[in-house]
Backbone bond lengths (Angstrom), bond angles and torsions (degrees), N, CA, C in turn:
res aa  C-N    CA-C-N  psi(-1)  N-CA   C-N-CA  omega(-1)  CA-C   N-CA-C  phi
1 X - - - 1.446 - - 1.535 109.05 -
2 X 1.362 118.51 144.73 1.535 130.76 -146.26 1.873 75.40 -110.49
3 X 1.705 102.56 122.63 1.916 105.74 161.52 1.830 113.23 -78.59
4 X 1.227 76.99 132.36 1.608 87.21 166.33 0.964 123.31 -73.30
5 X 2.116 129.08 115.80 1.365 122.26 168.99 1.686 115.14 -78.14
6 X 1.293 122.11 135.08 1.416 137.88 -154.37 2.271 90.95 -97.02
7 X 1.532 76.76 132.07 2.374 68.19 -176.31 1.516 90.00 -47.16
8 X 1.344 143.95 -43.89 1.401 99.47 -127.13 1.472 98.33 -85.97
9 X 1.713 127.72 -14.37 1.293 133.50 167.66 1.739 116.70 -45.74
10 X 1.656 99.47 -45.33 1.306 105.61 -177.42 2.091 112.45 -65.36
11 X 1.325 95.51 -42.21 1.584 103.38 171.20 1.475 98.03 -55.18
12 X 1.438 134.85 -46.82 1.354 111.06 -161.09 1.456 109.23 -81.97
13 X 1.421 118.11 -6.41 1.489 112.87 175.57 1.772 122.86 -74.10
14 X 1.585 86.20 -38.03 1.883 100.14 174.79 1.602 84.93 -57.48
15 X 1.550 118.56 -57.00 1.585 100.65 -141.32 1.722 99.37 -74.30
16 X 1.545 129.82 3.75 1.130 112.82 -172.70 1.910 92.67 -97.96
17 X 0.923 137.35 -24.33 1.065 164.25 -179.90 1.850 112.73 -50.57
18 X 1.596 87.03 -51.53 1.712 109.73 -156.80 2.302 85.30 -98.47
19 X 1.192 103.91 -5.08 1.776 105.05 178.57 1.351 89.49 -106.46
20 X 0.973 146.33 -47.76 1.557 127.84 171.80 1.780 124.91 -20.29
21 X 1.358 95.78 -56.12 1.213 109.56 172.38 1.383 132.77 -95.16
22 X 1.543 141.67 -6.66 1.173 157.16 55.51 0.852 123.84 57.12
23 X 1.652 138.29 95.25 1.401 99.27 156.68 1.794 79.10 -160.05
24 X 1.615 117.52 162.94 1.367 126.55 -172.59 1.789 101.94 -113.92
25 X 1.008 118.29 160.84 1.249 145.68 179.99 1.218 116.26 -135.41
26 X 1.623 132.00 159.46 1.355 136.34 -174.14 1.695 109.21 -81.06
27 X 1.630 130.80 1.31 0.773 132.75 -160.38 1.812 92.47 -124.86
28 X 1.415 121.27 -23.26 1.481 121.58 -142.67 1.824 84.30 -164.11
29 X 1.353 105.97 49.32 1.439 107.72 -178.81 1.332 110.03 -43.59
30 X 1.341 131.73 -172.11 1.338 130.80 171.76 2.217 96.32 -127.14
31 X 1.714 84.06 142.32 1.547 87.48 -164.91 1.898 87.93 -96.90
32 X 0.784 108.69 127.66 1.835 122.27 -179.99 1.622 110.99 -112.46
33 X 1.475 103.11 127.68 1.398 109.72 -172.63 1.583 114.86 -129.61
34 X 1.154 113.44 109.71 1.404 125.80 172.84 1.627 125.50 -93.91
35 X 1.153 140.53 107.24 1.460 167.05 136.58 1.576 111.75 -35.21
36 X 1.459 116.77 133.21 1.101 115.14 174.82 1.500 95.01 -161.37
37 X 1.333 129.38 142.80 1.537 129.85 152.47 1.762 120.51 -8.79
38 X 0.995 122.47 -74.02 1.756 153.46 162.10 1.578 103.93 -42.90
39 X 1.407 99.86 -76.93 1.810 97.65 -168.78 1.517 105.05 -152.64
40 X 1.396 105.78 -176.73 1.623 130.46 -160.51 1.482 103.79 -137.13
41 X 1.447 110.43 132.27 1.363 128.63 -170.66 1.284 110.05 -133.05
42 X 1.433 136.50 138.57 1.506 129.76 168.70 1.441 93.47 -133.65
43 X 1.376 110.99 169.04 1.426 131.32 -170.98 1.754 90.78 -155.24
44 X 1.850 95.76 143.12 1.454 117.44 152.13 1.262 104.51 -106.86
45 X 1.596 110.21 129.89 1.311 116.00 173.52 1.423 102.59 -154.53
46 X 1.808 97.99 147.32 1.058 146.87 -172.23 1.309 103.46 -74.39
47 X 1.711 143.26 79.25 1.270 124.73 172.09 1.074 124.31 -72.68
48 X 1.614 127.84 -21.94 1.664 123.28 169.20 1.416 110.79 -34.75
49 X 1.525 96.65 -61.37 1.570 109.79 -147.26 1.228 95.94 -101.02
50 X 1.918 143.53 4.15 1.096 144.67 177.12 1.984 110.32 39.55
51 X 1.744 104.65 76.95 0.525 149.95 -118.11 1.823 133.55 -140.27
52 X 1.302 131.65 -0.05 1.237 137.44 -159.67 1.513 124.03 -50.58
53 X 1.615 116.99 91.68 1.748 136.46 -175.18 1.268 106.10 -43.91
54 X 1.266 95.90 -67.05 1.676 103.18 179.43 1.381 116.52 -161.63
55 X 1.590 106.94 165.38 1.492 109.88 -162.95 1.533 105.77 -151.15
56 X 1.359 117.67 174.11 1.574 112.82 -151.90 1.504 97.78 169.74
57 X 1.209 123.28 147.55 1.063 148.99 147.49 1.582 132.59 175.78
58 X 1.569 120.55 -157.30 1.426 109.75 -150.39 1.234 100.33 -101.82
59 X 1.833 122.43 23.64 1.763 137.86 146.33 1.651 99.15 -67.86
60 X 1.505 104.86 -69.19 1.518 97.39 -170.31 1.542 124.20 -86.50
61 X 1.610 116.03 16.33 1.256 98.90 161.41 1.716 107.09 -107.72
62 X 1.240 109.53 30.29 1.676 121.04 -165.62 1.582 103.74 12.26
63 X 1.746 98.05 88.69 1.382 111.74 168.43 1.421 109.04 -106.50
64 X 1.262 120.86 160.23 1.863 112.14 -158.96 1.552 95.07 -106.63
65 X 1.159 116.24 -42.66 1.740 107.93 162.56 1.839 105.70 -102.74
66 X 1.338 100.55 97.45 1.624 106.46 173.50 1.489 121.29 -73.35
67 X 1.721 119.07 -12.71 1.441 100.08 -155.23 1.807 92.76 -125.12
68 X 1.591 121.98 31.95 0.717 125.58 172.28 1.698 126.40 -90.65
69 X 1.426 136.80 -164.79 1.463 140.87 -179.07 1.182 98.15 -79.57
70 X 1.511 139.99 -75.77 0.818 138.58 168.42 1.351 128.13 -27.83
71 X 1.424 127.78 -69.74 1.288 117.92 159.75 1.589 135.60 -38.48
72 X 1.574 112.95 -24.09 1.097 125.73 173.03 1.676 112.49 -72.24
73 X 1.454 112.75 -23.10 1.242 109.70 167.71 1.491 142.75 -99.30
74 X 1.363 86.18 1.11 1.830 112.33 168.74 1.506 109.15 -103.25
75 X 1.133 116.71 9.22 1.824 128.89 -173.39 1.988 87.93 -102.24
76 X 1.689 91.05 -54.24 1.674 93.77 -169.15 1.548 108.62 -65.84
77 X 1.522 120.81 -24.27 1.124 117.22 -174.88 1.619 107.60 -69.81
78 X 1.280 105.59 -56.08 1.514 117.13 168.58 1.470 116.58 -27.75
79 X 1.374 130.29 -62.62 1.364 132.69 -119.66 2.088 60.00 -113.45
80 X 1.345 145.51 -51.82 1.480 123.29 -165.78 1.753 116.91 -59.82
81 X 1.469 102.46 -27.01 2.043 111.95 -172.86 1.153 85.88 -97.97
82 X 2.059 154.76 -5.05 1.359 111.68 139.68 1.764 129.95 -88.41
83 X 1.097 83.97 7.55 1.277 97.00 -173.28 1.528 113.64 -84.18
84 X 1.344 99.00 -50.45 1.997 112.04 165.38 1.608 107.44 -61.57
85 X 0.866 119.03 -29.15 1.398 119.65 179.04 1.317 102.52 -90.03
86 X 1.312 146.89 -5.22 1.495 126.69 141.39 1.490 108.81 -89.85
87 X 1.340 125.97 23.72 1.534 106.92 179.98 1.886 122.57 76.61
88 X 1.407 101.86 10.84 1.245 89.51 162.98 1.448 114.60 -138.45
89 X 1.567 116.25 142.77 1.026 166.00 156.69 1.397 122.19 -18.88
90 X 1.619 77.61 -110.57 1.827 100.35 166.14 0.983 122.37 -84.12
91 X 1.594 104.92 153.01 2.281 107.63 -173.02 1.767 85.24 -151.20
92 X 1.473 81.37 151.32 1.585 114.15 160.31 1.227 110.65 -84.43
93 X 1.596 111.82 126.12 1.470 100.51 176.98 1.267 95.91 -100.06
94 X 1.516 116.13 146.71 1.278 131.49 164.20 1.979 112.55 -124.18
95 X 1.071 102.86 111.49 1.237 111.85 -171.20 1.859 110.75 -75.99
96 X 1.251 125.00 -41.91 1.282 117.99 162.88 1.473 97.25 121.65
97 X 1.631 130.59 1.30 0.719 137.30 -177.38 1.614 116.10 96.41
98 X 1.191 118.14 -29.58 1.439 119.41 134.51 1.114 124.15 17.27
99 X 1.745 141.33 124.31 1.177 121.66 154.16 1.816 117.28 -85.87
100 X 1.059 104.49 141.10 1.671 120.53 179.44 1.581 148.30 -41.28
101 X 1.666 83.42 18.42 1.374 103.46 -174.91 1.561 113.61 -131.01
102 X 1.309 92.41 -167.61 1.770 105.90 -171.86 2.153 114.87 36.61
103 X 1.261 105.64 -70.80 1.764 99.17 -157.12 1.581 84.39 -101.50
104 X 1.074 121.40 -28.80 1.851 118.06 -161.40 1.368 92.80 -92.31
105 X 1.669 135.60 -65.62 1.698 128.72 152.83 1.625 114.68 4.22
106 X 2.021 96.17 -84.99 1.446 98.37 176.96 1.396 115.46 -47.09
107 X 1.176 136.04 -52.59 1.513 121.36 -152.59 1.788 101.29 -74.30
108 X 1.259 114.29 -41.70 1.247 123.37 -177.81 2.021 118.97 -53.85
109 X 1.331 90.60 -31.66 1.385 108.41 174.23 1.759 129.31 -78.78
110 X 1.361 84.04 -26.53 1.724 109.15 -178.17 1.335 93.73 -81.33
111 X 1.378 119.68 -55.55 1.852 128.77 -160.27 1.708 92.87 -61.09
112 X 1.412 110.26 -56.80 1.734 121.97 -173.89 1.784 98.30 -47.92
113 X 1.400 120.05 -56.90 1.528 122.80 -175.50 1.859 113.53 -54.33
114 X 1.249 87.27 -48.22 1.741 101.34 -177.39 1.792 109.62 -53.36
115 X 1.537 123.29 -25.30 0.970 130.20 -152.61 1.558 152.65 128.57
116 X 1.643 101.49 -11.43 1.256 94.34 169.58 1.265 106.99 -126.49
117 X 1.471 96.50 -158.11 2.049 88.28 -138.19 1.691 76.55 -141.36
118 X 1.288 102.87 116.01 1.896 114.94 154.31 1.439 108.37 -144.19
């Protein structure tokens, strides 16, 4: 009998895959994006120095539908004006293994509009 691989196993293989090559710095943080049913979370983090700059999502901006498009683009707006307000710029995007559309797109697009540059 043939085992069934479950998506979210397969997501963690892209995302171990997509960290190989990956990686953040205190200058060129890495932008980290987490997905869930409920809500959406990103983190800048520092992998040299293991490290988390800043963090945000649609827990701490108490949004009532968190895991929607919209919310995904008030998460990206968020996470780019704390990010300029520590002085950085450029980010690594790290998608989480994620495919590149719909909620991870929006936020990525909002964060890119807001100001930073990956």
């Amino acid at each position: 009998m043939v085992k069934q691989i479950k998506r979210n196993e397969i997501r963690l293989r892209r995302h171990i895959r997509i960290r190989r090559k990956v990686s953040g710095t205190a200058e060129t943080p890495r932008l980290a994006v987490y997905r869930s049913n409920k809500n959406i979370s990103v983190q800048l983090i520092d992998d040299v120095n293991g490290v988390t700059l800043a963090a945000t999502g649609s827990i701490n901006l108490k949004l009532t539908h968190g895991a929607n498009i919209e919310a995904a683009k008030l998460i990206g707006a968020e996470i780019a004006k704390l990010a300029l307000a520590k002085n950085i710029e450029k980010v690594v995007f790290d998608r989480g293994g994620y495919l590149y559309h719909g909620r991870i797109q929006a936020l990525a697009e909002a964060a890119r509009e807001a100001g930073l540059k990956f």
